[in-house]
C-alpha positions as CSV (number, residue, x, y, z in Angstrom):
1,X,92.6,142.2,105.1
2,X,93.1,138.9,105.1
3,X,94.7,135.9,103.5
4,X,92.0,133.9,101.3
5,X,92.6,130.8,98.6
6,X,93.0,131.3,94.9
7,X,89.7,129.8,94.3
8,X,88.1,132.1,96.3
9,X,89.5,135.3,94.5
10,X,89.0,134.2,91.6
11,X,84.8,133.8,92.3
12,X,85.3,137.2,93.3
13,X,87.1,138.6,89.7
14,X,84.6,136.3,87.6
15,X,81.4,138.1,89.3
16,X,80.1,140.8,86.5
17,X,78.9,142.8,89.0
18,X,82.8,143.2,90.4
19,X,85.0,145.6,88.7
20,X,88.9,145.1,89.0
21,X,92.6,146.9,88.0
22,X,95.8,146.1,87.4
23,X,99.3,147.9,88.6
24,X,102.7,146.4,88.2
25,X,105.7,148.7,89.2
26,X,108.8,146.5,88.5
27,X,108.8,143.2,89.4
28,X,104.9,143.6,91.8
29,X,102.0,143.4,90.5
30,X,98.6,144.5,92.3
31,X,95.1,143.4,91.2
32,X,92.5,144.9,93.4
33,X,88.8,144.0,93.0
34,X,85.9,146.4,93.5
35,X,82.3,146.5,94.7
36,X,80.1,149.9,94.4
37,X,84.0,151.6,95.0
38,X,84.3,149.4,98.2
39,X,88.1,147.1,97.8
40,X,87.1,144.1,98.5
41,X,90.2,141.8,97.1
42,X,93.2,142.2,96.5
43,X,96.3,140.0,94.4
44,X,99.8,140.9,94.9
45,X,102.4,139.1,93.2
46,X,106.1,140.3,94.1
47,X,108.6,138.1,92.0
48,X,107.5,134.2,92.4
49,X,105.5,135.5,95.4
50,X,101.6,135.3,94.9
51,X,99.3,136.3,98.0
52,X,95.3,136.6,98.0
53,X,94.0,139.1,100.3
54,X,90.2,139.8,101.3
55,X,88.2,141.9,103.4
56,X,86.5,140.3,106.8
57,X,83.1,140.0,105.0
58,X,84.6,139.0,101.5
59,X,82.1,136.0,101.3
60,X,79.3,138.2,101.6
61,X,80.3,139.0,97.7
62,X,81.0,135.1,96.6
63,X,78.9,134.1,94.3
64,X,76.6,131.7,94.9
65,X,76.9,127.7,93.2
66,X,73.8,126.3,91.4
């Protein structure tokens, strides 16, 4: 995985064909995004610490601006 921008994860959460989950154990919090069971995304936040992470092909799944 790799780093990606805010922006960029959050086209992936918004999509309605994306499901997502949360899991915080003490002070980190995981949200990992889902298509058809694959992980695509993934938002860890560890204290004041937020990093967006994406697969190689994450764009493939951005969707697309009118």
């Amino acid at each position: 995985m790799k780093l990606i921008m805010r922006s960029e994860f959050d086209d992936l959460r918004l999509n309605p064909n994306h499901q997502f989950e949360a899991d915080r154990n003490g002070d980190k919090q995981i949200v990992k995004i889902y298509a058809d069971e694959l992980l695509i995304a993934k938002k860890v936040t560890h204290k004041k610490s937020i990093r967006y992470f994406a697969i190689k092909q994450y764009k493939d799944y951005l969707i697309e601006k009118q």
